[in-house]
C-alpha positions in Angstrom: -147.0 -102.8 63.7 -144.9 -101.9 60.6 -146.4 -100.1 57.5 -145.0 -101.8 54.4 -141.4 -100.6 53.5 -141.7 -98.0 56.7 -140.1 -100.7 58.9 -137.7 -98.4 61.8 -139.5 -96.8 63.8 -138.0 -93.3 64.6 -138.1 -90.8 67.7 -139.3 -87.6 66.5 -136.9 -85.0 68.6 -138.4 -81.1 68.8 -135.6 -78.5 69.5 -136.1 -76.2 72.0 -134.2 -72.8 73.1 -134.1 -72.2 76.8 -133.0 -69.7 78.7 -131.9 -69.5 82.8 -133.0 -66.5 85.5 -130.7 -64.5 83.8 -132.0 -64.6 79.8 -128.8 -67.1 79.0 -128.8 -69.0 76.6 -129.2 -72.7 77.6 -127.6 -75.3 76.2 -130.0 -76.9 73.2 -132.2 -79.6 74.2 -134.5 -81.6 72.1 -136.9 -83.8 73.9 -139.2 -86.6 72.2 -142.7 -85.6 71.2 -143.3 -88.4 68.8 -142.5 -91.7 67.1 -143.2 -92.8 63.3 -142.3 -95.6 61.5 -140.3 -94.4 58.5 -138.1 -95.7 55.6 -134.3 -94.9 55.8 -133.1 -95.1 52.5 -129.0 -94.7 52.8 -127.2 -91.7 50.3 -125.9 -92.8 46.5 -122.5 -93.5 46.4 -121.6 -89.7 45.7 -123.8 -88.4 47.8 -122.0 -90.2 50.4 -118.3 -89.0 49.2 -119.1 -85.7 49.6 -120.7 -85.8 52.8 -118.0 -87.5 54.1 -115.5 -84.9 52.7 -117.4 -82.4 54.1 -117.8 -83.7 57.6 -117.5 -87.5 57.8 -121.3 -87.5 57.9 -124.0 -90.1 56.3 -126.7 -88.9 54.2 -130.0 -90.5 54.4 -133.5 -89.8 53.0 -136.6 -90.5 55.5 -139.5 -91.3 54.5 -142.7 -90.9 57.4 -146.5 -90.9 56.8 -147.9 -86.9 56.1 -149.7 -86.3 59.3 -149.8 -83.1 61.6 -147.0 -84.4 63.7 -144.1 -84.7 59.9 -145.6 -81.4 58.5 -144.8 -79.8 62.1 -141.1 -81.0 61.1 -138.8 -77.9 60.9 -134.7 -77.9 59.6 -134.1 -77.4 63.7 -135.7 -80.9 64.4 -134.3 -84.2 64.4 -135.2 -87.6 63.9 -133.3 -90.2 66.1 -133.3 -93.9 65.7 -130.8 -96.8 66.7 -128.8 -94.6 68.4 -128.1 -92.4 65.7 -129.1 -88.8 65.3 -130.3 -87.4 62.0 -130.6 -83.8 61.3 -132.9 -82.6 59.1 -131.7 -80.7 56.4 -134.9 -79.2 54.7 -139.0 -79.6 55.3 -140.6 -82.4 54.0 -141.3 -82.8 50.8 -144.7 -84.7 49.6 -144.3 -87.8 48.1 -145.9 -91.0 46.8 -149.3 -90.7 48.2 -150.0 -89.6 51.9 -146.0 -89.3 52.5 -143.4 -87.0 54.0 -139.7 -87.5 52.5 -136.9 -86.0 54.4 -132.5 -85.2 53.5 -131.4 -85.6 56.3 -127.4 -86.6 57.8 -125.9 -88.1 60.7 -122.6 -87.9 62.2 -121.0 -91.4 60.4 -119.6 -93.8 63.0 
């Protein structure tokens, strides 16, 4: 079930620092602990340009429903969603009524 203009509905991915025997450093990991449907609204025009410039990435804003799961969101975590992978590039901000908006980028194809 889709929630109005929330129609993808997105892997919520926690990051998580591991360590082996020895106290060294793991590679990072960042397993699923949730899905939410959100709203991907795609960058401006300039937005885009500079991103790309910077490091052929796409900027995105995602929208999610403010629950304890999207406040738990930190700049470490990731949303995923059709194969793409979107880092987050600062908390969530309130918006609208009862929502969670996100900047976030992803590597551009």
């Amino acid at each position: 079930m889709t929630a109005g203009p929330r129609d993808k509905l997105v892997t919520l991915q926690r990051y998580t620092a591991t360590e082996d025997d020895y106290g060294e450093d793991q590679p990072m990991i960042w397993p699923e602990f949730g899905r939410e449907w959100a709203r991907i609204i795609w960058g401006r025009r300039s937005e885009r340009r500079e991103a790309a410039q910077m490091q052929a990435q796409q900027a995105a804003t995602i929208q999610v429903l403010d629950n304890s799961s999207t406040r738990s969101l930190r700049a470490q975590d990731r949303f995923a969603w059709n194969g793409m992978i979107f880092d987050i590039a600062a908390p969530g901000v309130p918006v609208n009524r009862g929502e969670l908006e996100f900047v976030v980028t992803a590597a551009a194809s």
